[in-house]
PAKE-44860 format. One record per residue: residue in one letter; x, y, z of N, C-alpha, C, O in turn. Coordinates in pm, whole numbers, plus 50000, padded with zeros to 5 digits. Layout:
BEGIN
aXYZXYZXYZXYZ;...
***
This chain:
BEGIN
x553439462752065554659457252014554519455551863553529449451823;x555379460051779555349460451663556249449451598557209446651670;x556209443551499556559434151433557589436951344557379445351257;x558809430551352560339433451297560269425651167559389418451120;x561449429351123561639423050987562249409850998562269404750885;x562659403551069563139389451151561609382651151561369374151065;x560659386151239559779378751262558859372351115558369361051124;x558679380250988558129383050885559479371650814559019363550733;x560689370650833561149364750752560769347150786560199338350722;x561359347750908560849334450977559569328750953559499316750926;x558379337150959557069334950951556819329050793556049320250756;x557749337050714557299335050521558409323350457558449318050346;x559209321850570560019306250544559659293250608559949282350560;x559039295150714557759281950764556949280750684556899268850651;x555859290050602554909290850506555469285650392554619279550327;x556959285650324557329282050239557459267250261557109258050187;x558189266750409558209248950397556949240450407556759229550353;x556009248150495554849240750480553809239450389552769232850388;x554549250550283553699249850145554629239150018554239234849909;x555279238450052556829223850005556099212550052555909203949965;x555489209350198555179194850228554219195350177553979184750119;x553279204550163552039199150125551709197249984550899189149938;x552409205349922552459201749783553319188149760552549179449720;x554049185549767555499172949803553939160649793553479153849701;x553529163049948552799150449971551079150349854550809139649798;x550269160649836549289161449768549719151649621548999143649562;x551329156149587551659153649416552019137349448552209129249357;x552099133349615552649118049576551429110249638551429097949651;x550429118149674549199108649659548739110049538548649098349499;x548359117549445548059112249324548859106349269548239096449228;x550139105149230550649096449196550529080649187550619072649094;x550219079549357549939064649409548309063049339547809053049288;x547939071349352546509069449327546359066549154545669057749101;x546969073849106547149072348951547299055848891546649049148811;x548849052749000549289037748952548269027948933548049020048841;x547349031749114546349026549175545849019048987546079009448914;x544959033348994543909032848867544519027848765543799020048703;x545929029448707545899019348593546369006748584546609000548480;x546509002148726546738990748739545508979548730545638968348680;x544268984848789543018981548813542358983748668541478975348650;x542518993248548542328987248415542758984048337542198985548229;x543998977848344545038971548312544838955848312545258947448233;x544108954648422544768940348493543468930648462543418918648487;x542578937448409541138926348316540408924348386540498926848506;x539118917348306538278912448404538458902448488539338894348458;x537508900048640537758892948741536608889848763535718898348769;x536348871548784534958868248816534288873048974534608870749091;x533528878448926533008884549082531738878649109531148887749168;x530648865149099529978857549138529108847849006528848850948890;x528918839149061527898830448941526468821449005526438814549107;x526028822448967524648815948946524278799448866524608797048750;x523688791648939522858783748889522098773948981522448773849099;x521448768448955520128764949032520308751349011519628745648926;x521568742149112521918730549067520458718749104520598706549093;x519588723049132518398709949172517818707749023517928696848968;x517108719948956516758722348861518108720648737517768724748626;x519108716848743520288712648656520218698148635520038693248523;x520358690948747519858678848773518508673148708518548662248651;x517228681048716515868676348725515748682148557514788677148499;x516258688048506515588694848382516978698348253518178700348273;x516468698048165517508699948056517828718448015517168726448081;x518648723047928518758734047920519078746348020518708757947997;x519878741948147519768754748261520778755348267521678746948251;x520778771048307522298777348292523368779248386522788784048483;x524368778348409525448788548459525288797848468524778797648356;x525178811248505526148828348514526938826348553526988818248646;x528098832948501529308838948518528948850948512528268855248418;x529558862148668529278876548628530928881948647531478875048733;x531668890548599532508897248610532668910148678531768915348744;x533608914048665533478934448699533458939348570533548951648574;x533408937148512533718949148373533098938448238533048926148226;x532718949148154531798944547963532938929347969533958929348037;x532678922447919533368913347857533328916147718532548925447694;x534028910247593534318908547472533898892047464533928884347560;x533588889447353532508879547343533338863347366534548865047378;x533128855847371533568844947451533048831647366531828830047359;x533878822547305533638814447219533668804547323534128806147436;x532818787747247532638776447301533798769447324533978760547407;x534948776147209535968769947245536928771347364537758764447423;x536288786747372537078789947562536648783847691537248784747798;x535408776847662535028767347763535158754147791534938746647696;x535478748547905535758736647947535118730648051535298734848165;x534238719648024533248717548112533678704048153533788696248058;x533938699548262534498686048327533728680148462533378686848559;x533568665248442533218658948360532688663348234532128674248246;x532648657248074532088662147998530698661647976530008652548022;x530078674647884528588676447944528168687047801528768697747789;x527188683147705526918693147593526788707247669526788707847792;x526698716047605526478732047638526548740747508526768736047396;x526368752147532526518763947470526958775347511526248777847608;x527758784547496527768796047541527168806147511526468803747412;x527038818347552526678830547481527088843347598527408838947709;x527108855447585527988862247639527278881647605527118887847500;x527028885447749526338897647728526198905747805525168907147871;x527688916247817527808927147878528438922248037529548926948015;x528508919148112529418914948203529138897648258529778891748345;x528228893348190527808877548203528288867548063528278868747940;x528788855148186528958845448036527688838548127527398837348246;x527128834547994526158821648043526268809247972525918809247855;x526868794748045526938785248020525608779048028524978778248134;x525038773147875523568762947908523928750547875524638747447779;x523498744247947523858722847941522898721847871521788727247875;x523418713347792522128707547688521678694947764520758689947700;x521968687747874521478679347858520958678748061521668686348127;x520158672948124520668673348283521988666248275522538657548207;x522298675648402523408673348471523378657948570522238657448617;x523888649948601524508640448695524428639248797525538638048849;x523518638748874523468639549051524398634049096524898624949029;x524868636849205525778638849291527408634649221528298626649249;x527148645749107528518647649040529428658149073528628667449063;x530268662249099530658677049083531418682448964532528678448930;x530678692548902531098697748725532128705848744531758714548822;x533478707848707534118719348703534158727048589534648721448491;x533618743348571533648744648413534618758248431534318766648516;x535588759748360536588769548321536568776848191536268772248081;x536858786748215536648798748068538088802748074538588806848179;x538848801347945540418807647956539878817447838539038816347748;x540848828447886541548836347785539838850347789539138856247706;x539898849547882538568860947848539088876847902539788879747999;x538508884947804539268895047756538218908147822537078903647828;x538268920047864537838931347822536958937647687537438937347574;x535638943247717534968945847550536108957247569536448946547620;x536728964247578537358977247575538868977247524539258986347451;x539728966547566541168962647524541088947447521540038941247506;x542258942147534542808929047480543738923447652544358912747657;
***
């Protein structure tokens, strides 16, 4: 049985539509995927865990905080920190860590809240 010119048309207009969806859908997942991504470096850094060794905060002078982020930070002044109850410190700031140091021990069975506003991206603003 030999193959008509009907069957060849039908056959190369399914191929057309199914070469329409797949292109259609390929161009609107990147798309989504695109937004995805510049929404995610867009939207700044986000604290993603911290560190400190509250026995030794208590028992000894000078110990620190970490703050770690996802992404470089841009450098981070004393004045962006807020340490409550109040409590001497210092900051300093290096590559995705802030590190808060108490100058003095900490307060047993106090609880410190310390906040950093306005912290930025080393890359944008």
């Amino acid at each position: 049985m030999s193959r008509t010119s009907t069957d060849f048309d039908r056959r190369s207009a399914s191929d057309r539509r199914f070469r329409r969806a797949l292109a259609l859908t390929v161009a609107i997942l990147v798309a989504v995927c695109g937004t995805f991504a510049v929404l995610d470096y867009l939207q700044g850094p986000k604290l993603s865990s911290s560190q400190v060794d509250a026995t030794k905060a208590v028992e000894q002078p000078g110990q620190q905080l970490r703050l770690f982020a996802d992404q470089n930070l841009a450098r981070v002044s004393k004045s962006q920190v807020t340490v409550s109850p109040k409590a001497g410190f210092t900051v300093s700031t290096a590559g995705q860590a802030i590190a808060v140091q108490f100058d003095q021990r900490l307060d047993y069975a106090t609880n410190y809240s310390v906040t950093v506003r306005g912290v930025t991206s080393a890359y944008q603003q």
